[in-house]
C-alpha positions in Angstrom: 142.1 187.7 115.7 141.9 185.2 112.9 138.7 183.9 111.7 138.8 179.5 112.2 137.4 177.5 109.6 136.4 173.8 110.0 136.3 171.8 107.2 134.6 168.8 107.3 136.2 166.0 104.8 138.3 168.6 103.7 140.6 166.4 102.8 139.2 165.9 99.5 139.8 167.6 95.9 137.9 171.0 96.4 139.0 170.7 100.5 143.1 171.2 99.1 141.9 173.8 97.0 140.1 175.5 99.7 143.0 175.4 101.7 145.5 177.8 100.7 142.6 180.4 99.7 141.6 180.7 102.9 145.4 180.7 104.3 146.3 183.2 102.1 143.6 185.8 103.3 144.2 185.1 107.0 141.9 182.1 108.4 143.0 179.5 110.2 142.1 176.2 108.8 141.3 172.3 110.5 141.0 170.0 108.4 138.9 167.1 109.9 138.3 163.6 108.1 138.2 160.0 108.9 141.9 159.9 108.0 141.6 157.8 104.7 143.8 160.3 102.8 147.0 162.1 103.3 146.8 165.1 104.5 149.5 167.9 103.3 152.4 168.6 105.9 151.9 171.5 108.3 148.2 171.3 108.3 146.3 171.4 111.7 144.0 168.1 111.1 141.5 166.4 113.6 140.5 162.3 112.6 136.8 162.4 113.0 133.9 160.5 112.3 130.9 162.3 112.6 128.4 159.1 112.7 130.0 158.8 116.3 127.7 160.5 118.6 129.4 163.5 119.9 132.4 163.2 118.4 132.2 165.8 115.8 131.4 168.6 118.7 134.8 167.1 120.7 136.2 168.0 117.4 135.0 171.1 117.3 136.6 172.3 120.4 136.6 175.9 121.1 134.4 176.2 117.5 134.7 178.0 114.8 133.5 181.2 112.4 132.1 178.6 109.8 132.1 175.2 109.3 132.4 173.9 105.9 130.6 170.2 104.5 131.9 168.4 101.9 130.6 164.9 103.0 126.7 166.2 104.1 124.7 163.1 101.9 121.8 162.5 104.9 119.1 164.2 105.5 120.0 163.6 109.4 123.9 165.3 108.4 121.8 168.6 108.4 119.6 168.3 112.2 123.6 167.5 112.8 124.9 170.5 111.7 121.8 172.3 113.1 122.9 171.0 116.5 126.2 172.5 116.6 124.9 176.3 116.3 126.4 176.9 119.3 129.9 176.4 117.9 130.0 177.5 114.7 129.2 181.1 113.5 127.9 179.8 110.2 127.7 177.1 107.4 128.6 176.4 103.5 127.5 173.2 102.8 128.0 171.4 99.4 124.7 170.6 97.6 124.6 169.3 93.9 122.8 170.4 90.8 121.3 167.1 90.9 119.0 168.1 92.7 117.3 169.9 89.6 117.4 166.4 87.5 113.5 165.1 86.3 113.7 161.1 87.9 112.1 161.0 84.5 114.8 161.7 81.5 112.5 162.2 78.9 111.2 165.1 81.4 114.8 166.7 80.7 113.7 169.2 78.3 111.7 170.9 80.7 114.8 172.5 82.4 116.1 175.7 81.1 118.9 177.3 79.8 120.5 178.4 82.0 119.2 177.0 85.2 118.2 179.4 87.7 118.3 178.7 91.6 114.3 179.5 92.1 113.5 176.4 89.4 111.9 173.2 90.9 113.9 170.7 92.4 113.0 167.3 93.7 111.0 166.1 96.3 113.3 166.0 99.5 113.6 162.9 101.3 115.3 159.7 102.5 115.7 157.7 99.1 118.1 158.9 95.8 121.2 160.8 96.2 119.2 163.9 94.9 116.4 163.3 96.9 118.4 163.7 99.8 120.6 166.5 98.8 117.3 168.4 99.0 116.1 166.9 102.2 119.7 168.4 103.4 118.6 172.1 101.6 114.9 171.9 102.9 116.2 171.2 106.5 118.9 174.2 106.6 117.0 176.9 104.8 114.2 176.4 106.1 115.7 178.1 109.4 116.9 181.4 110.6 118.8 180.1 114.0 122.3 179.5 111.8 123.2 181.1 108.7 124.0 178.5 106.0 125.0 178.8 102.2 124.1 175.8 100.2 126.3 175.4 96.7 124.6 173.3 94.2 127.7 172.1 92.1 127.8 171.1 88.2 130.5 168.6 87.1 133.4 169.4 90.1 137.0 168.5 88.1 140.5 168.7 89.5 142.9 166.9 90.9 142.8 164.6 94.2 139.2 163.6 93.0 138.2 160.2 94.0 135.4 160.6 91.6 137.3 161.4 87.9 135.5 162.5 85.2 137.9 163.0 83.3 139.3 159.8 83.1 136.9 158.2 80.9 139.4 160.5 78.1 142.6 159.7 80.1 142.5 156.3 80.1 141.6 156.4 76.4 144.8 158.4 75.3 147.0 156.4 77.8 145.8 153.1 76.0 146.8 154.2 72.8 143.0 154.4 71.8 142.9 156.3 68.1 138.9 156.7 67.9 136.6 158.1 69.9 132.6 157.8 69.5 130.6 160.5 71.2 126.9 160.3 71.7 124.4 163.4 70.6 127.1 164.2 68.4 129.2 165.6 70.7 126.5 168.5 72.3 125.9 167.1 75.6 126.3 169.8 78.1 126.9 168.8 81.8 128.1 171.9 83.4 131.6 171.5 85.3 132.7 173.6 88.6 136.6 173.8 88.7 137.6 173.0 92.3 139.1 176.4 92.1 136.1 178.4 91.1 134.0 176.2 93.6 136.9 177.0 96.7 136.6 180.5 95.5 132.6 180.5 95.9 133.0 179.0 99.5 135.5 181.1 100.7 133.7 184.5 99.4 130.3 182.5 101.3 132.6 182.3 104.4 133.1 185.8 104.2 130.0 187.0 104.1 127.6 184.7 106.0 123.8 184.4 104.9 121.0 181.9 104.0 120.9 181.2 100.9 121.4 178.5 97.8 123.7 179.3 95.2 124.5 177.7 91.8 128.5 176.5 91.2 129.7 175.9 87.8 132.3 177.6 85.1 132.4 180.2 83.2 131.2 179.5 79.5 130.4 175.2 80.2 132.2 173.0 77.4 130.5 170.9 75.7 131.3 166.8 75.4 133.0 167.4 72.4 135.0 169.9 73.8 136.4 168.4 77.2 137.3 165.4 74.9 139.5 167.8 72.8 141.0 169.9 75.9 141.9 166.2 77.3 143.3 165.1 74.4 145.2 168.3 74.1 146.8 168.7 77.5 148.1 164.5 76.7 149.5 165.5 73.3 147.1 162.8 71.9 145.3 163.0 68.3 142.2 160.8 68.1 139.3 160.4 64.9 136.3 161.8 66.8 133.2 160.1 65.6 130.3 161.5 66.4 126.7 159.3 66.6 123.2 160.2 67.4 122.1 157.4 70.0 124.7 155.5 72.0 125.1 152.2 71.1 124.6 150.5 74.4 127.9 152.1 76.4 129.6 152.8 73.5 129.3 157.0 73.0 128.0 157.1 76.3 129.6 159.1 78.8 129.9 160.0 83.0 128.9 163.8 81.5 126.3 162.7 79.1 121.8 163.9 79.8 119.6 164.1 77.5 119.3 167.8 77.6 121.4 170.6 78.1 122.5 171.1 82.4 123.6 174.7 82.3 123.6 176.9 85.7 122.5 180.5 86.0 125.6 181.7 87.7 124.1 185.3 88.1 122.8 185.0 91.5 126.5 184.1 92.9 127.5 187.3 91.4 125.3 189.3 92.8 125.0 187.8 96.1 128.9 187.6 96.3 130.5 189.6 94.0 131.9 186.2 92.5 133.7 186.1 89.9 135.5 182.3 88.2 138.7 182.5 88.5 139.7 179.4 85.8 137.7 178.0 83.4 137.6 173.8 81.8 140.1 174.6 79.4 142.9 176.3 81.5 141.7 173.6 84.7 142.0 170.5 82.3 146.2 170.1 82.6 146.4 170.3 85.6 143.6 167.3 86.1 144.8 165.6 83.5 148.9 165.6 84.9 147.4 164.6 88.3 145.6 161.4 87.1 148.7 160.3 85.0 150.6 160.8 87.9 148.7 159.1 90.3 147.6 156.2 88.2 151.6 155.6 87.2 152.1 153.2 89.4 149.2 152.4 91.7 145.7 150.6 89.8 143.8 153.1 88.6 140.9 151.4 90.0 142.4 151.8 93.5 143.2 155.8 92.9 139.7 156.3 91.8 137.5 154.0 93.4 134.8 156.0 92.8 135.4 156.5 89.1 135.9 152.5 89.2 132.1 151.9 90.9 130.6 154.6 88.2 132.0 154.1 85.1 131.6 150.1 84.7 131.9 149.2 81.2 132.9 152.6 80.3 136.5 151.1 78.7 135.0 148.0 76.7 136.9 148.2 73.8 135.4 145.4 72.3 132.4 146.6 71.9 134.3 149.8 70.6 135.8 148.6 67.9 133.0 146.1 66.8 130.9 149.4 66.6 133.8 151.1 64.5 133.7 147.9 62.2 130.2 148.1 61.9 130.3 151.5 59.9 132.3 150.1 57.6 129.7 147.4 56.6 127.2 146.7 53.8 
């Protein structure tokens, strides 16, 4: 009989590229959302909203082998899940490796290189984004009743995102832009997750159910430099790259830019799972990059990426570009 996943708000970016993984090795798949996005013909799909008491355990039906959360940001999303033991065999819930980020930036260089899961995180509770990523973790390892993996993801790129990196470069190239000023030169290091690597980590989790919290993130992490070039590569676009120390204000500031290196300790995955990445940035970036110059052809970019839109304000002020560029040449 064929194992049932349930994935809830898989009908995001690393949801469609769960999908087919799973297919193709014999699950059954529901996709359940609140029906904001299309959903790909032929899938089984339930419109759910799980902030309406009882409805994500009518959605549920029957159950299933493992339950998968994209969309757990509340501490309260995990006494939720907790609830629904009866149901589901086992979870793999997405965390974030925000949760290993000082609140104090100058505190940065107190992370290693490479990050390992064990390190400190922050305090758990009901106030930042982090904060309550590790309320979530707290809450579901801290019991034996159902087996749940928590992934803490780097940088997640690919296509379908709501939430774009990668367009900070895109837009750039599409606009004709012919300079681009990078802040710390260039060396900031924000590790990505490839939806693909990240659907392959939650299906091999699926597989083998446990309790435990696993790092996400590529194979050998590009640095800022780097994505800009593999971005600028897949668009067939030539730019001056000039690289500063400090940002001035926005300008050489960027969606992937901390003070200190963010690299995860992926060793633990591979042990634990066997794991192994099955992209990396560079052979990922096309296929983000065709996506976002698709979907931004002929819709507002602002309305394809309305997440992008709320998080990078002031990210595209060219103005203040190209006073900066004049300013070089000065004196």
């Amino acid at each position: 009989m064929a194992k049932r996943a349930f994935l809830l708000g898989g009908s995001g970016q690393t949801g469609r590229a769960l999908v087919p993984r799973l297919q193709e090795r014999g699950w059954e798949v529901v996709v359940a959302s609140r029906g904001e996005r299309e959903i790909p013909a032929g899938l089984e799909h339930v419109q759910v909203d799980r902030g309406e008491p009882g409805a994500l355990e009518r959605a549920l039906g029957s159950g299933a082998d493992v339950l998968v959360d994209f969309a757990a940001f509340e501490p309260e999303h995990a006494e939720q899940l907790l609830s629904l033991r009866d149901l589901v065999g086992s979870l793999v819930v997405l965390s974030s490796a925000a949760v290993y980020f000082p609140e104090d930036e100058a505190d940065f260089g107190s992370l290693p290189v490479p990050i390992p899961e064990r390190h400190a995180t922050v305090a758990p509770g009901p106030g930042g984004y982090a904060s309550k990523k590790a309320a979530i973790e707290q809450a579901l390892l801290g019991q034996s009743a159902l087996p749940a993996t928590l992934l803490r993801a780097g940088a997640i790129h690919g296509p379908w995102s709501a939430w774009a990196r990668e367009w900070h470069f895109v837009k750039r190239a599409l606009d004709g832009r012919r300079v681009i000023v990078l802040a710390s030169r260039g060396e900031s290091r924000f590790h990505t997750v490839s939806v693909h690597n990240l659907a392959e980590l939650i299906w091999l989790a699926a597989e083998r159910p446990g309790s435990r919290v696993l790092n996400a993130g590529d194979p050998a992490p590009p640095t800022l430099l780097e994505i800009s070039r593999a971005i600028a590569a897949a668009l067939e676009h030539e730019w001056a790259e000039v690289l500063i120390d400090e940002p001035a204000g926005e300008v050489g500031s960027t969606v992937w830019s901390v003070p200190h290196p963010v690299v995860l300790d992926m060793t633990e995955a591979e042990f634990e799972l066997g794991y192994r990445p099955v992209t990396t940035y560079h052979r990922a970036a096309p296929e983000t990059v065709a996506w976002l110059v698709e979907a931004t052809n002929e819709r507002p970019w602002e309305e394809v990426l309305p997440r992008s839109a709320e998080l990078m304000q002031g990210a595209f002020d060219y103005a203040a570009e190209d006073e900066f560029l004049r300013s070089l040449t000065k004196g």
